[in-house]
C-alpha positions in Angstrom: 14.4 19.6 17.7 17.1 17.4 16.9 19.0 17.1 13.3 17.6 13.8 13.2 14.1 14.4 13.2 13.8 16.4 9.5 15.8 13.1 8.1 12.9 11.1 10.0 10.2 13.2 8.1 11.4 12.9 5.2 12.4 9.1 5.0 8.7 8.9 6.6 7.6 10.6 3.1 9.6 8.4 0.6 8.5 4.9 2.5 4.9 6.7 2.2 4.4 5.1 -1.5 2.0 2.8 -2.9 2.6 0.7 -6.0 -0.3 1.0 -8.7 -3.9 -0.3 -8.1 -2.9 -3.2 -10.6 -0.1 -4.1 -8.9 -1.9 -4.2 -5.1 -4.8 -6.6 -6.6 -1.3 -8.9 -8.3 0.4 -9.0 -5.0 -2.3 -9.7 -3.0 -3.7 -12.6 -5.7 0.0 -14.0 -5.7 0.0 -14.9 -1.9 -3.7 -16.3 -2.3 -4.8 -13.7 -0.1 -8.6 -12.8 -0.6 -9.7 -8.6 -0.4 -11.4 -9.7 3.3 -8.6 -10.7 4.7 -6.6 -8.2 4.2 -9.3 -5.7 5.1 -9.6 -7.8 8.4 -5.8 -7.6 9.2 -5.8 -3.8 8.3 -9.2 -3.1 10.1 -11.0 -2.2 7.4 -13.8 -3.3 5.5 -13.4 -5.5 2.2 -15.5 -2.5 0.2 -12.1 -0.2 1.3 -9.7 -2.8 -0.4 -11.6 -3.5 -3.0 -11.4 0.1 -3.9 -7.9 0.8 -3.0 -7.2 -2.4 -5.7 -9.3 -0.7 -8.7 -8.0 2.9 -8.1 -11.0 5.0 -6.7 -9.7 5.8 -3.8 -6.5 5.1 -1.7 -6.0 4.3 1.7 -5.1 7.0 4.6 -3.6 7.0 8.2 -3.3 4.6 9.7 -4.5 2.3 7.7 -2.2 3.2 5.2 0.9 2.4 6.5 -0.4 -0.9 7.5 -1.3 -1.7 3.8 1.9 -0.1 2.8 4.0 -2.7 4.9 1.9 -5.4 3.5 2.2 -4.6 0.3 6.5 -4.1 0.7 6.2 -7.8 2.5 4.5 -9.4 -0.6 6.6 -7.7 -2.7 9.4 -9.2 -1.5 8.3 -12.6 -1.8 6.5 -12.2 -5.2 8.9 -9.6 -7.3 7.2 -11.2 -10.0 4.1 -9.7 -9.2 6.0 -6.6 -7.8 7.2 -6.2 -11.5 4.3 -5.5 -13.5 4.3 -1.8 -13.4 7.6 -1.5 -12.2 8.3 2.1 -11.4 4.9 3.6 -11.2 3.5 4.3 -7.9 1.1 6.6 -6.4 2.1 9.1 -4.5 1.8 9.6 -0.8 -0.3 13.3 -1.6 -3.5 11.4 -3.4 -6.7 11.6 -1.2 -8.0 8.7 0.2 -10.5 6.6 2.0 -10.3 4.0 5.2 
Protein backbone atom coordinates (compact mmCIF):
# COMPACT_ATOMS: atom_id res chain seq x y z
CA UNK A 1 0.00 0.00 0.00
CA UNK A 2 1.34 3.17 -1.15
CA UNK A 3 1.64 6.59 1.11
CA UNK A 4 -0.76 7.86 -1.27
CA UNK A 5 -3.58 5.79 -0.83
CA UNK A 6 -4.53 6.85 3.10
CA UNK A 7 -4.43 10.66 1.60
CA UNK A 8 -6.91 9.19 -1.10
CA UNK A 9 -9.23 7.89 1.74
CA UNK A 10 -9.32 10.52 3.51
CA UNK A 11 -9.80 13.38 0.80
CA UNK A 12 -12.50 10.67 -0.42
CA UNK A 13 -14.16 11.38 3.20
CA UNK A 14 -14.03 15.25 3.22
CA UNK A 15 -15.51 15.56 -0.62
CA UNK A 16 -18.16 12.91 0.95
CA UNK A 17 -20.49 16.02 2.22
CA UNK A 18 -23.78 17.05 1.43
CA UNK A 19 -25.12 20.51 1.99
CA UNK A 20 -28.52 20.70 4.07
CA UNK A 21 -31.79 19.27 2.69
CA UNK A 22 -32.89 23.15 2.25
CA UNK A 23 -30.07 23.91 0.45
CA UNK A 24 -30.31 20.71 -2.19
CA UNK A 25 -34.17 21.62 -3.01
CA UNK A 26 -32.49 25.77 -3.49
CA UNK A 27 -29.87 24.56 -5.82
CA UNK A 28 -31.75 22.32 -7.64
CA UNK A 29 -34.89 25.06 -7.99
CA UNK A 30 -32.16 27.75 -8.98
CA UNK A 31 -31.02 25.83 -12.27
CA UNK A 32 -34.91 25.10 -12.97
CA UNK A 33 -34.22 21.60 -12.63
CA UNK A 34 -37.40 19.49 -11.61
CA UNK A 35 -36.88 16.42 -8.64
CA UNK A 36 -37.39 13.90 -11.95
CA UNK A 37 -34.74 14.94 -13.61
CA UNK A 38 -32.38 14.78 -11.45
CA UNK A 39 -33.58 11.38 -10.17
CA UNK A 40 -33.35 10.35 -13.97
CA UNK A 41 -29.64 11.58 -14.34
CA UNK A 42 -28.73 9.93 -10.97
CA UNK A 43 -30.77 6.65 -11.67
CA UNK A 44 -33.08 6.98 -9.15
CA UNK A 45 -36.53 7.45 -8.70
CA UNK A 46 -38.10 11.06 -8.14
CA UNK A 47 -39.72 9.58 -4.60
CA UNK A 48 -35.59 9.17 -3.54
CA UNK A 49 -34.93 13.04 -4.37
CA UNK A 50 -37.74 14.16 -3.10
CA UNK A 51 -36.77 12.66 0.19
CA UNK A 52 -33.11 13.46 0.05
CA UNK A 53 -34.55 17.40 -0.45
CA UNK A 54 -36.89 17.29 2.73
CA UNK A 55 -34.38 15.38 5.03
CA UNK A 56 -35.76 11.82 5.61
CA UNK A 57 -33.31 10.09 4.25
CA UNK A 58 -30.01 10.70 2.34
CA UNK A 59 -28.59 9.26 -0.54
CA UNK A 60 -25.88 6.30 -0.50
CA UNK A 61 -23.28 4.69 -2.95
CA UNK A 62 -23.21 5.28 -5.70
CA UNK A 63 -25.82 7.36 -6.10
CA UNK A 64 -24.41 9.55 -3.68
CA UNK A 65 -21.48 10.71 -5.16
CA UNK A 66 -23.31 11.32 -8.29
CA UNK A 67 -25.70 13.78 -6.41
CA UNK A 68 -22.82 15.02 -4.48
CA UNK A 69 -21.04 16.23 -7.83
CA UNK A 70 -24.26 17.70 -8.86
CA UNK A 71 -24.95 19.46 -6.16
CA UNK A 72 -20.92 21.01 -6.02
CA UNK A 73 -21.70 21.89 -9.96
CA UNK A 74 -24.89 23.99 -9.11
CA UNK A 75 -23.20 25.42 -6.40
CA UNK A 76 -20.80 26.86 -8.28
CA UNK A 77 -22.99 28.45 -10.63
CA UNK A 78 -25.73 29.52 -8.03
CA UNK A 79 -23.50 30.55 -4.67
CA UNK A 80 -26.50 32.43 -4.07
CA UNK A 81 -28.40 29.46 -3.53
CA UNK A 82 -25.24 27.65 -2.15
CA UNK A 83 -25.42 30.39 0.63
CA UNK A 84 -28.38 29.87 2.50
CA UNK A 85 -27.16 27.63 5.15
CA UNK A 86 -23.74 28.33 4.57
CA UNK A 87 -21.60 26.02 6.73
CA UNK A 88 -24.03 23.40 7.66
CA UNK A 89 -23.85 20.08 5.97
CA UNK A 90 -24.62 16.65 6.61
CA UNK A 91 -22.17 14.38 7.20
CA UNK A 92 -21.01 11.57 5.11
CA UNK A 93 -21.82 8.91 8.27
CA UNK A 94 -25.89 9.57 8.16
CA UNK A 95 -27.83 6.52 6.76
CA UNK A 96 -29.47 6.62 3.72
CA UNK A 97 -31.65 5.54 0.97
CA UNK A 98 -31.15 5.10 -3.19
Amino acid sequence: MSDADPMQRVNALLDDVLPTPRVRQQLRLAAGLTQKEVADAIGVKRLAVARWELGHTHPRRPHRALYIHLLKGLAERFPEAAELDAGSTTPASEGGSG
